[in-house]
C-alpha positions as CSV (number, residue, x, y, z in Angstrom):
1,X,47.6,54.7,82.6
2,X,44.7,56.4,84.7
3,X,45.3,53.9,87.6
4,X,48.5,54.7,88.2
5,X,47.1,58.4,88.0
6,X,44.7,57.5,90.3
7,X,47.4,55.5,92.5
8,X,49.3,58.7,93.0
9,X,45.9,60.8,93.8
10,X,45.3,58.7,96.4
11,X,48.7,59.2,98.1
12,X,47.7,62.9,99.1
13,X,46.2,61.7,102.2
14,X,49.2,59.7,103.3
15,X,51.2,63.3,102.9
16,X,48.6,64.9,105.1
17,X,49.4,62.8,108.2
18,X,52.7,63.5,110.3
19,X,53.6,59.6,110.8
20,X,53.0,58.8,107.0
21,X,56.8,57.9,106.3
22,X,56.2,54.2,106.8
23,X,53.2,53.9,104.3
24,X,54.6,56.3,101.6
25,X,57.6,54.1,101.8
26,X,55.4,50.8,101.5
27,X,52.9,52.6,98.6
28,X,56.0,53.2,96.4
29,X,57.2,49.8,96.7
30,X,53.9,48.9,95.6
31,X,53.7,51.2,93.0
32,X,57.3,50.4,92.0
33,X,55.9,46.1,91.0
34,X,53.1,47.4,89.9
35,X,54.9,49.3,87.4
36,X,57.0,46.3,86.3
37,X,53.8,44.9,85.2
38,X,53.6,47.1,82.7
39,X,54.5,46.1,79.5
40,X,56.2,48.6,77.1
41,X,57.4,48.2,73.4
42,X,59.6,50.0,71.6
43,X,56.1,52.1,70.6
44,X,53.8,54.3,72.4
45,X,51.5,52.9,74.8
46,X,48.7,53.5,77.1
47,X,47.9,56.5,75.3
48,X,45.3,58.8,77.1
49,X,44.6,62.4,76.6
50,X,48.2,63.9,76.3
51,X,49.9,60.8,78.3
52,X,51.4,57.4,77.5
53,X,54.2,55.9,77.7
54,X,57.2,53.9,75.3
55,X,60.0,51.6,76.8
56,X,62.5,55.0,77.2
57,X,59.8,57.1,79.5
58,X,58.9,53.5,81.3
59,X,62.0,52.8,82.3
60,X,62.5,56.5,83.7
61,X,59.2,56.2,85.6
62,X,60.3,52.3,87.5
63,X,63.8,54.7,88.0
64,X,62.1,57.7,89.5
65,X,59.9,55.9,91.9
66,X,62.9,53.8,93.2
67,X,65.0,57.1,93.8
68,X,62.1,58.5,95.5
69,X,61.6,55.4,97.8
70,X,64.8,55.3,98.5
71,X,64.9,59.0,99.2
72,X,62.5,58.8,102.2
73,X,64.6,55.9,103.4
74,X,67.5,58.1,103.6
75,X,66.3,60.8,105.4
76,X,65.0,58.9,108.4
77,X,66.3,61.9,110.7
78,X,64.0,64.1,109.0
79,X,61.1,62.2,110.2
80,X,61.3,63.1,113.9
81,X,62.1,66.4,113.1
82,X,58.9,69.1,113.2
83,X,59.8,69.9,109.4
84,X,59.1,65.8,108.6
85,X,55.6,66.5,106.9
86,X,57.0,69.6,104.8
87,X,59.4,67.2,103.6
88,X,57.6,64.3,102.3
89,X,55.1,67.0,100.9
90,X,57.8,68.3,99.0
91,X,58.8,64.3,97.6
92,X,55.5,64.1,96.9
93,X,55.1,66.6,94.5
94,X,58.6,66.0,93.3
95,X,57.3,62.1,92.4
96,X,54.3,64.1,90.3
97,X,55.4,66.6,88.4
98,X,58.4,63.7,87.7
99,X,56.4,61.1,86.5
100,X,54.1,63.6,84.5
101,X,57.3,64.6,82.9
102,X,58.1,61.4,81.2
103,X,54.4,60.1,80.9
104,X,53.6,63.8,78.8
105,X,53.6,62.8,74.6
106,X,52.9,66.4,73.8
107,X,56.2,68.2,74.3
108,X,54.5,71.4,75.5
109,X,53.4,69.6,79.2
110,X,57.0,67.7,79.3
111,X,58.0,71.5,79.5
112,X,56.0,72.3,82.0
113,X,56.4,69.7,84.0
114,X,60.1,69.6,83.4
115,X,60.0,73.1,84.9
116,X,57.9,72.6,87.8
117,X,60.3,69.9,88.8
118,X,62.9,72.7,89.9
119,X,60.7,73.8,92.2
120,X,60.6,71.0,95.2
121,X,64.2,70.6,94.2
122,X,64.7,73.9,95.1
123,X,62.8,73.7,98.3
124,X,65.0,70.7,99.6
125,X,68.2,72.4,99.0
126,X,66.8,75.7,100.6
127,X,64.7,73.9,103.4
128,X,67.3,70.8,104.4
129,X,70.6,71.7,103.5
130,X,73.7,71.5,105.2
131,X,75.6,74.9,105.1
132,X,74.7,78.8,104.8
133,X,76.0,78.5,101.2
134,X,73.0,76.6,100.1
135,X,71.0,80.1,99.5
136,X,74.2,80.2,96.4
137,X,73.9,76.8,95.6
138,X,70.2,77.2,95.0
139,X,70.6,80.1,93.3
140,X,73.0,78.5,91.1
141,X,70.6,75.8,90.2
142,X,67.7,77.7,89.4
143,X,69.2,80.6,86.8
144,X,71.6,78.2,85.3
145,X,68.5,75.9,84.3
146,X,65.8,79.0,84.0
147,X,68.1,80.7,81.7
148,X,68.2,77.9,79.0
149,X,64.2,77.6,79.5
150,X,63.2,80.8,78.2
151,X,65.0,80.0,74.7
152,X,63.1,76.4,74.9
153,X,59.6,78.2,75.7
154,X,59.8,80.2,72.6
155,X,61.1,77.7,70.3
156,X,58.1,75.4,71.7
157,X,55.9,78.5,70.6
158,X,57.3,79.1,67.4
159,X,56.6,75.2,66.5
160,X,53.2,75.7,67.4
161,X,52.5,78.6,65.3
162,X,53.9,76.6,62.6
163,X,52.7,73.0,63.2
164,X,49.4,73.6,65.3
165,X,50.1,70.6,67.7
166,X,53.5,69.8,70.2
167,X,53.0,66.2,70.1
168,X,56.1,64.4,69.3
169,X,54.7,62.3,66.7
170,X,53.2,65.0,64.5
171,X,56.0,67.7,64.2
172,X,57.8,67.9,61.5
173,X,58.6,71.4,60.7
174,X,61.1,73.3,59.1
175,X,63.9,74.7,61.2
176,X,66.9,76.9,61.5
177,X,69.8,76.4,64.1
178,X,68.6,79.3,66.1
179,X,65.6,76.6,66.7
180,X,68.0,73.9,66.8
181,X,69.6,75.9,69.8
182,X,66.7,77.2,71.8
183,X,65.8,73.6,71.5
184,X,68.5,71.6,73.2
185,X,70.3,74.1,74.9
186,X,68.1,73.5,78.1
187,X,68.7,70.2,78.0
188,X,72.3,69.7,77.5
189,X,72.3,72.8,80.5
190,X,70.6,70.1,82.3
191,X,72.6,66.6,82.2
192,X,74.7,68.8,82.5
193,X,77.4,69.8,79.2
194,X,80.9,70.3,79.9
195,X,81.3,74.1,80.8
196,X,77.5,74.2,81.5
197,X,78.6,72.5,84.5
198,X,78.9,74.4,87.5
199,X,76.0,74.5,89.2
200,X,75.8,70.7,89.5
201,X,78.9,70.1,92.1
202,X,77.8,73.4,94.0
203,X,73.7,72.1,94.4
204,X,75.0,68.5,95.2
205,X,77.5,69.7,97.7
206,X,75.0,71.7,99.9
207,X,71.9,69.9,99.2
208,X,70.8,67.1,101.2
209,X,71.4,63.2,101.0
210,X,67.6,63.1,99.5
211,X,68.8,66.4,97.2
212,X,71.7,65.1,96.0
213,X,69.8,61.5,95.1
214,X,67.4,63.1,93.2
215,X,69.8,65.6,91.5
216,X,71.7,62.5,90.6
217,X,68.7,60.2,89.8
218,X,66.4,61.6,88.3
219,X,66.7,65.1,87.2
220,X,70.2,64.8,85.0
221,X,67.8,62.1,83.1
222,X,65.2,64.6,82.4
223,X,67.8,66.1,80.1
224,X,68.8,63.3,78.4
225,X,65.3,62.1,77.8
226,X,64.4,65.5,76.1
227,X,67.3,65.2,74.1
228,X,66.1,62.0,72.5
229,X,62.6,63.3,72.3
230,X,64.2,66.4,70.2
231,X,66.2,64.0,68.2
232,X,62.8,62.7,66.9
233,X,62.0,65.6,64.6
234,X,66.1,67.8,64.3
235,X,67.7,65.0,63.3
236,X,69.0,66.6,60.6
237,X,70.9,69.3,62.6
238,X,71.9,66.0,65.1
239,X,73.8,65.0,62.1
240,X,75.1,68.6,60.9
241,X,75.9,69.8,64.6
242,X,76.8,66.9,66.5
243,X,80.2,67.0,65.9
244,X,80.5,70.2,68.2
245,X,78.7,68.3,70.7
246,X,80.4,65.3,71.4
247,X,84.0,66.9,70.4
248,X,82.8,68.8,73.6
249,X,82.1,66.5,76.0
250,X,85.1,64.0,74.9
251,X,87.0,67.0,76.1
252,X,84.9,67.0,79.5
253,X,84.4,63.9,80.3
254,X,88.4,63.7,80.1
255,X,89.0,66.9,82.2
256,X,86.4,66.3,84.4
257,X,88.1,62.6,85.3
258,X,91.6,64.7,86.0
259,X,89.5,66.6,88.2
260,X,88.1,63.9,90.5
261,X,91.3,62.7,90.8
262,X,92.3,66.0,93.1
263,X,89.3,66.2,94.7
264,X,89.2,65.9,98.7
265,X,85.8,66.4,99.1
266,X,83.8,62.8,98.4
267,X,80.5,64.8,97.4
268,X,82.3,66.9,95.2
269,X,84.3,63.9,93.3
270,X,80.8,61.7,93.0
271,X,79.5,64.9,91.7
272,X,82.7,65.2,89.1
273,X,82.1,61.4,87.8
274,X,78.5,62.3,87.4
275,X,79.5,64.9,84.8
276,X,82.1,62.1,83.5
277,X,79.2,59.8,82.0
278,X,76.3,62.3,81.6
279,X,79.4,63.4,78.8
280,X,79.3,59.7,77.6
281,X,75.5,59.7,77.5
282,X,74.8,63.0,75.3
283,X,77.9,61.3,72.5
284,X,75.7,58.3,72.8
285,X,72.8,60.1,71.9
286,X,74.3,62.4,69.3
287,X,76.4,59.6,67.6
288,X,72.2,59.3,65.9
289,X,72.3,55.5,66.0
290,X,69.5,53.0,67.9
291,X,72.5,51.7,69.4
292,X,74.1,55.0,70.8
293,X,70.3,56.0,72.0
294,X,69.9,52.4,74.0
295,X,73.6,52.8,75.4
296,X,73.1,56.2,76.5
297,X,69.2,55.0,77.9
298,X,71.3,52.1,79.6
299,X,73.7,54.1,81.5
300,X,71.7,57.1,82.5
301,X,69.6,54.4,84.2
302,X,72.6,52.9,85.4
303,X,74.2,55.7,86.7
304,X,71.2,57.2,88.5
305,X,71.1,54.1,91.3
306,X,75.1,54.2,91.2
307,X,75.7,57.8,91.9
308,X,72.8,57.6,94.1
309,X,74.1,54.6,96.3
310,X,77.7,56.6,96.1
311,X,76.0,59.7,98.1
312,X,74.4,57.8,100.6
313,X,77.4,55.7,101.1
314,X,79.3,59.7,101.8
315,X,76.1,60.7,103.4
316,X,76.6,57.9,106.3
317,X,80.2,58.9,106.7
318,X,79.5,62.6,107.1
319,X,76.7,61.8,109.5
320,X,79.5,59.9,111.9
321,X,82.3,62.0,111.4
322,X,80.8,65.3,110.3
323,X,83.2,65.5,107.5
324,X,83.0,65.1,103.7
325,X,87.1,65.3,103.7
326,X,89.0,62.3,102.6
327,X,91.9,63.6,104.8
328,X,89.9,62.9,107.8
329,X,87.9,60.1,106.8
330,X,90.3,57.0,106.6
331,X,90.2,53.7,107.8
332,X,86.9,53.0,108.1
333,X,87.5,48.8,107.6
334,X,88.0,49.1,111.2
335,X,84.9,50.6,112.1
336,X,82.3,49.6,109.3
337,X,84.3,46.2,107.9
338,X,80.7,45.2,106.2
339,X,80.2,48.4,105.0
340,X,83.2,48.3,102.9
341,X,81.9,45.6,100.4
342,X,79.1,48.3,99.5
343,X,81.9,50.7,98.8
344,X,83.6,48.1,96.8
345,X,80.8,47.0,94.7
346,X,79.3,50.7,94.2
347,X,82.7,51.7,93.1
348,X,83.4,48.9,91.0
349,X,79.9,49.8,89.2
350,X,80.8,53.5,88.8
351,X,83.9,52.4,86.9
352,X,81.8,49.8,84.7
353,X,83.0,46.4,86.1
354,X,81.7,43.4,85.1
355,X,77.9,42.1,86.0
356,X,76.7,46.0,86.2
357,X,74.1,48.1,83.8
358,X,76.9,50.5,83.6
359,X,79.5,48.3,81.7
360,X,76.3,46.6,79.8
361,X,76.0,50.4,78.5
362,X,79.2,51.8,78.4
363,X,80.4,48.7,76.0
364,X,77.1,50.2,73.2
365,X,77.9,53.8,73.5
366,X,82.0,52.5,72.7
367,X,80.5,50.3,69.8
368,X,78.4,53.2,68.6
369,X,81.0,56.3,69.1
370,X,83.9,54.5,66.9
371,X,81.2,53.9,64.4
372,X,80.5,57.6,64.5
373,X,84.3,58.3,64.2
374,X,87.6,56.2,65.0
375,X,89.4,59.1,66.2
376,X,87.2,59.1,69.7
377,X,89.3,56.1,70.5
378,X,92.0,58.0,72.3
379,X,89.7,60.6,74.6
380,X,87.3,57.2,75.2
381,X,90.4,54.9,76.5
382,X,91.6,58.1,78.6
383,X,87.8,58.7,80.0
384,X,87.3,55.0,81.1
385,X,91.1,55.1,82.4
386,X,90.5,57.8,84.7
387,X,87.0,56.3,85.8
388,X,88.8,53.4,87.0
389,X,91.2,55.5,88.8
390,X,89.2,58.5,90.8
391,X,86.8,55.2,91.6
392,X,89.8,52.7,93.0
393,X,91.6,56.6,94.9
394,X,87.7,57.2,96.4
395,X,87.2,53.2,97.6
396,X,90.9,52.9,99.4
397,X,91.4,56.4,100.8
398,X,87.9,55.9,102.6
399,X,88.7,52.5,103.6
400,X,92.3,51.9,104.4
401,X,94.9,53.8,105.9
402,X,94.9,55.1,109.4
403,X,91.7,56.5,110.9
404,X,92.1,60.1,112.3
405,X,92.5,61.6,116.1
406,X,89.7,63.9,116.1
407,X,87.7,60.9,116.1
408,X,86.6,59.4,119.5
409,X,83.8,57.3,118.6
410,X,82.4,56.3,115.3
411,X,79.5,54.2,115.6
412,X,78.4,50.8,113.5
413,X,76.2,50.9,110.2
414,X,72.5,50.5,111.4
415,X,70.1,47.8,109.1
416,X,67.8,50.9,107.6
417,X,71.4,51.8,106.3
418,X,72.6,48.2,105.3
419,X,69.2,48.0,103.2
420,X,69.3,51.5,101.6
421,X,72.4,50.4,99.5
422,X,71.3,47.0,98.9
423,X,68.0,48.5,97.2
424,X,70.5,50.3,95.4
425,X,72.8,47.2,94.3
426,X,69.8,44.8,93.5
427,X,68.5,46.5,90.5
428,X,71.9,48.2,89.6
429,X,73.3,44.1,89.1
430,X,70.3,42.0,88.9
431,X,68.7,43.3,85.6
432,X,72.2,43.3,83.8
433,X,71.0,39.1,83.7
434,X,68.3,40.6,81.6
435,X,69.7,42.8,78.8
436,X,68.1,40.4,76.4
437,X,65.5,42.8,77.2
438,X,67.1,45.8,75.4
439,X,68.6,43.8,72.7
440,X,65.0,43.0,72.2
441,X,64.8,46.2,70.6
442,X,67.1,47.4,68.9
């Protein structure tokens, strides 16, 4: 544990120098096979002062340093602009405070942490994003998440005043569902819960490419995460309230499909089917069974390099064509014929096809929600319906048809580009040959 502490110390001076994007780039990858050296049971680990780390939290650290990499990548432009050492500053931090987050066993830093993750966030949608309405979107972000915090802070006070100690393993107190609220509220806020909701397609429409990755990668996952750290010790109102819950998001994750089928704006539908299988992930997670918590680990991990390889996919468009609009953007076999297998593949993995974590986990969070309840079936065949339809209307309005006037020149995908959404698609469809390893543990 301390030398990947150390490893991320010693990165500081990279962020110091102004032509430090290749090396930060090459120090995750390190960092990133490094990390899959590690090896994590279903117990915790590498247990230092108020760190360690357990399979869950392990896999969220390999995810967030990926993102990250991936991130820089992305936002090549950035690097020849005067703002280029601000910027990697900022993912800096971001990868700190992230990786404290799900390294932290005592629930008061993961708190912390967790909060001081809004804050390079919110610099990157301020500092680097597209439109005027980012000052909203921003705004939006920060007192939709802040205002759920304050209940959490409380509750984490109130348990140690009664307990003494916020590790996870040694709380066990008595609670209310006023404590039960304040506890998960800033969570579920987070992934985020149908009609909690609307600042996520707001930030991810005026943040930037490396905004809306890490909205999408990473930070939707710091709610989940919480929730099954929570789960550890309220169990008991899991079972008594969960029925609220995922009654709840059944009802999102279908309405929320119906709305990406309308949508015109292709950050704004990616942003829509985000809120689609965060919904599947929280029923996954309050169904209470090892099988609906490994499902629910499964996707989120799934989804965070899908979604993420969906945005930069939109991001390249909007970069040629200065549109997110799928009225304008048509026809792009002509001009980018290799860059339309990406767009197959990615979409074909946001709908949960075959060979992809996401179908891997979708098929345990189906096998653990009609265990819960058979009369899910109906909302659950309507939900996967409608993923399978906004995914196939996103990949052949983008692709086919006839490309627009306004047009004159669209240029040809460049390699950095080409290899950004492979290092998306190699994990996303190469570790779904080794599910034995989640198996393993439940």
């Amino acid at each position: 544990m301390m030398n990947l502490i150390l490893y991320i110390i010693f990165l500081v001076p990279l962020v110091c120098y102004l032509n430090s994007y290749y090396m930060f780039v090459v120090s995750l990858i390190i960092m990133f096979f490094l990390l899959m050296y590690y090896n994590m049971g279903i117990f915790f680990s590498s247990v230092s002062y108020f760190m360690g780390m357990d399979f869950i939290s392990w896999g969220f650290v390999i995810l967030t340093n990926w993102i990250i990499m991936l991130m820089i990548l992305s936002s090549y432009k950035v690097s020849f602009t005067n703002k280029s050492k601000e910027f990697v500053f900022m993912n800096f931090f971001l990868l700190l405070f992230l990786f404290f987050s799900f390294m932290s066993s005592s629930f008061f830093m993961y708190y912390i942490f967790f909060e001081a993750s809004l804050i390079p966030t919110l610099f990157l949608i301020f500092g680097w994003g597209y439109q005027p309405e980012r000052l909203t979107a921003g705004f939006y972000f920060i007192f939709y998440t802040l205002f759920a915090s304050l209940p959490l802070l409380l509750g984490i006070f109130y348990m140690l005043s009664e307990e003494g100690s916020s590790f996870y393993w040694l709380i066990g107190f008595g609670s209310n569902f006023y404590i039960f609220l304040s506890f998960v509220l800033a969570f579920l806020i987070k992934m985020p819960l149908f009609m909690f909701h609307l600042w996520l397609p707001k930030a991810h429409v005026e943040a930037p490419i490396s905004g809306s990755m890490i909205l999408a990668g990473i930070l939707l996952k710091l709610g989940g995460y919480g929730l099954i750290r929570v789960s550890l010790f309220l169990y008991n109102y899991f079972y008594l309230y969960g029925f609220y819950i995922i009654s709840l998001s059944l009802l999102g994750s279908f309405i929320c499909g119906l709305i990406c089928c309308v949508q015109l704006d292709m950050k704004v539908l990616v942003a829509y089917s985000s809120v689609c299988h965060m919904a599947l992930s929280i029923m996954g997670i309050y169904s209470m069974t090892w099988f609906g918590v490994m499902g629910s680990f499964i996707l989120m991990l799934a989804h965070g390099l899908c979604s993420s390889g969906l945005f930069c996919l939109v991001n390249i468009i909007y970069e040629r064509s200065g549109s997110r609009s799928i009225l304008l953007n048509k026809g792009y076999l002509i001009f980018m014929p290799s860059m339309c297998l990406f767009w197959f593949l990615l979409c074909s993995n946001n709908m949960g096809s075959p060979l992809s974590l996401n179908l891997f986990g979708e098929i345990m969070l189906i096998i653990s929600l009609m265990g819960w309840s058979l009369s899910c079936i109906l909302f659950l065949m309507f939900s996967s319906f409608l993923a399978c339809v906004y995914s196939m209307y996103l990949f052949s309005f983008v692709n086919h048809g006839m490309s627009s006037n306004f047009f004159n020149f669209i240029s040809s995908c460049l390699n950095r580009e080409y290899m950004l959404i492979f290092y998306h698609l190699v994990p996303l469809n190469i570790f779904y040959l080794k599910f034995v390893i989640f198996l393993k543990l439940i």
